[in-house]
DRENSE-829878 format. One record per residue (C-alpha): x, y, z; residue number from 1; residue in one letter. Coordinates in Angstrom, 1 decimal, m for minus. Each point is the difference from the previous one (the first is absolute). Layout:
[pt [X,Y,Z],NUM,'a']
...
//
This chain:
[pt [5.8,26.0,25.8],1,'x']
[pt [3.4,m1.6,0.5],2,'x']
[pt [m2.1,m3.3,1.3],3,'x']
[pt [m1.7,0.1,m3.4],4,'x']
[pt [3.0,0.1,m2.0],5,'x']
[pt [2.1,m2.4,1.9],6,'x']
[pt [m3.4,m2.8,m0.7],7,'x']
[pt [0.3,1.1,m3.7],8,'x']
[pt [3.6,m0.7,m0.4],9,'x']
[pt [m0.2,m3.6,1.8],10,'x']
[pt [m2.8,m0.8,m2.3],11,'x']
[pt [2.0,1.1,m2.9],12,'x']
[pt [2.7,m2.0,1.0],13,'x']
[pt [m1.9,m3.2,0.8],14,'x']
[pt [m2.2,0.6,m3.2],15,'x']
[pt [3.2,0.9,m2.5],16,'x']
[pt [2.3,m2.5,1.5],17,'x']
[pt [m0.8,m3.1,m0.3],18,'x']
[pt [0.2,m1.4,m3.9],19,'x']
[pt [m3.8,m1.5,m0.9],20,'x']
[pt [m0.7,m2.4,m2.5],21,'x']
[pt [m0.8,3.1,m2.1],22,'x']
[pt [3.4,1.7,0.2],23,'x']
[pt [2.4,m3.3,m0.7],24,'x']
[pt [m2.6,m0.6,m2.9],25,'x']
[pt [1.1,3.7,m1.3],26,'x']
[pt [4.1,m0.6,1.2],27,'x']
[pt [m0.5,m3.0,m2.2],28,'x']
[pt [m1.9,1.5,m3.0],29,'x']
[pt [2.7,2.8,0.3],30,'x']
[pt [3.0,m2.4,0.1],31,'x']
[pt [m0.6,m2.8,m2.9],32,'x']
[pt [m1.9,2.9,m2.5],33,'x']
[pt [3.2,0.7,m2.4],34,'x']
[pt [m1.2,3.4,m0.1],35,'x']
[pt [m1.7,2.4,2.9],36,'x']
[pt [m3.1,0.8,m2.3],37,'x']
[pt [m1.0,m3.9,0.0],38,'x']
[pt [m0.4,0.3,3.4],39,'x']
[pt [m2.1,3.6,m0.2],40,'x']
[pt [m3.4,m2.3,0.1],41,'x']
[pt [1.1,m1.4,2.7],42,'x']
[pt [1.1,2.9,2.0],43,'x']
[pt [m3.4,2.1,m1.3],44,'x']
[pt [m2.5,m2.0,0.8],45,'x']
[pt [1.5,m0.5,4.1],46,'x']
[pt [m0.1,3.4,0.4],47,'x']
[pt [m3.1,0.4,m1.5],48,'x']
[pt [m1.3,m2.4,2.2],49,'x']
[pt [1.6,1.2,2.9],50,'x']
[pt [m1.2,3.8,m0.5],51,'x']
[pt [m3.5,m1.1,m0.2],52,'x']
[pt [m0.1,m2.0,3.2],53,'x']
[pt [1.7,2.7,1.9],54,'x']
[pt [m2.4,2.5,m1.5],55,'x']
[pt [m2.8,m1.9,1.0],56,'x']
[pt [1.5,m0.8,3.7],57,'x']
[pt [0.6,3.9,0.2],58,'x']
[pt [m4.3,0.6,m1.3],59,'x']
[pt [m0.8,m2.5,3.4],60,'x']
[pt [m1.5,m3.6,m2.5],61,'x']
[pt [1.4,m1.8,2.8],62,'x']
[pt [m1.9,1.9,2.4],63,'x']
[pt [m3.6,m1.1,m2.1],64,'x']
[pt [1.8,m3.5,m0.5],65,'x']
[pt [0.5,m0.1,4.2],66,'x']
[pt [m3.4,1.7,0.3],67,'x']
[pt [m1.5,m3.2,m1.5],68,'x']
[pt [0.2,m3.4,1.5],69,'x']
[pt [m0.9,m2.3,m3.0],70,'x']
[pt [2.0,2.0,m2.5],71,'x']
[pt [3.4,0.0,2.9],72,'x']
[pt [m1.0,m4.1,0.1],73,'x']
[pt [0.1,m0.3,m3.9],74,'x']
[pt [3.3,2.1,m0.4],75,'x']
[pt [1.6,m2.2,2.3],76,'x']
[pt [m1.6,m2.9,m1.3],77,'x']
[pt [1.2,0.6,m3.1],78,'x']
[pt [3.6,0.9,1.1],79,'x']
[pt [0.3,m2.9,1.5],80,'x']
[pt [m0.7,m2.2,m2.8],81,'x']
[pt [2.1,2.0,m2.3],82,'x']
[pt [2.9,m0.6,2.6],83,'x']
[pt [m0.6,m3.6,0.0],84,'x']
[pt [m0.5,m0.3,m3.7],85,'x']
[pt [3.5,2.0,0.0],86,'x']
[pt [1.8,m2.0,2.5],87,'x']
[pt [m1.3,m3.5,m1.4],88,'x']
[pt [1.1,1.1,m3.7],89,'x']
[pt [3.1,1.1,1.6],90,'x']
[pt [0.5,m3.6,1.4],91,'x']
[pt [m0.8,m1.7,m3.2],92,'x']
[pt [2.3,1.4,m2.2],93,'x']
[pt [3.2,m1.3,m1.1],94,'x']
[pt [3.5,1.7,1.5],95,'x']
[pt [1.4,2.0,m2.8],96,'x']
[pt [3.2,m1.0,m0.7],97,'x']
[pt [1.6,3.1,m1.3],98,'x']
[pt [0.6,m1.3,m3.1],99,'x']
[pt [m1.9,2.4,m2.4],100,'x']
[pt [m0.4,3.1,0.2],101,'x']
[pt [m2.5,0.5,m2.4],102,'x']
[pt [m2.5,m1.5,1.7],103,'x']
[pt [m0.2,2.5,2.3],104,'x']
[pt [m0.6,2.6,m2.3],105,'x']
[pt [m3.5,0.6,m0.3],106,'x']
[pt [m1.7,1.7,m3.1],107,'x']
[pt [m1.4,3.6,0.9],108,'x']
[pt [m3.8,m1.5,0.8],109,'x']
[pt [1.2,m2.5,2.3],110,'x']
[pt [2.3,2.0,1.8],111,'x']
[pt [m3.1,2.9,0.5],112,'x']
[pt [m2.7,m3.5,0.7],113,'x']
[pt [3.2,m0.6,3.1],114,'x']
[pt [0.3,3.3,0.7],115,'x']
[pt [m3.5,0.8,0.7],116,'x']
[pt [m0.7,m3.1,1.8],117,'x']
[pt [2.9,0.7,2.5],118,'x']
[pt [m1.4,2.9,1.1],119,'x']
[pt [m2.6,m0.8,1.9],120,'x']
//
């Protein structure tokens, strides 16, 4: 039992820890908003997002998703071009220069459009 628990913790820790794309896009949303409720669509739709995949990790989808070989081959497939779509849009973008602030302060569909996207 103590085995079980000590595995739990370290994936908490190594799960929680580390600040994703998805958690500087909310520290940000949170930061430039002049009010907290501006950033509530933000903040709503992450853990929306994030309750659903943990409820469907904790029903087994990724044991079907494992169970199938095309379907594991078209998830990754697909993760990989999203991460290279990511990273190349990333690399094309001009350096912000810190000089307004306002541009950083999405409207409420954008920042749930972000919000959703960096979940996955």
């Amino acid at each position: 039992m103590m085995n079980a628990f000590l595995h739990g913790l370290i994936l908490a820790f190594g799960l929680i820890l580390p600040l994703g794309m998805q958690n500087v896009f909310i520290l940000t949303q949170g930061a430039v908003q002049r009010r907290w409720r501006h950033a509530l669509p933000a903040v709503l739709t992450a853990s929306l997002c994030d309750t659903l995949l943990i409820f469907l990790a904790v029903l087994g989808v990724s044991l079907v998703w494992l169970g199938s070989a095309w379907l594991k081959t078209a998830v990754m497939g697909a993760g990989i071009l999203f991460l290279l779509y990511m990273g190349w849009s990333t690399w094309e973008s001009e350096p912000s220069t810190g000089e307004s602030e306002a541009a950083e302060r999405f409207p409420p569909r954008k920042q749930i459009a972000f919000a959703a996207l960096k979940a996955t």
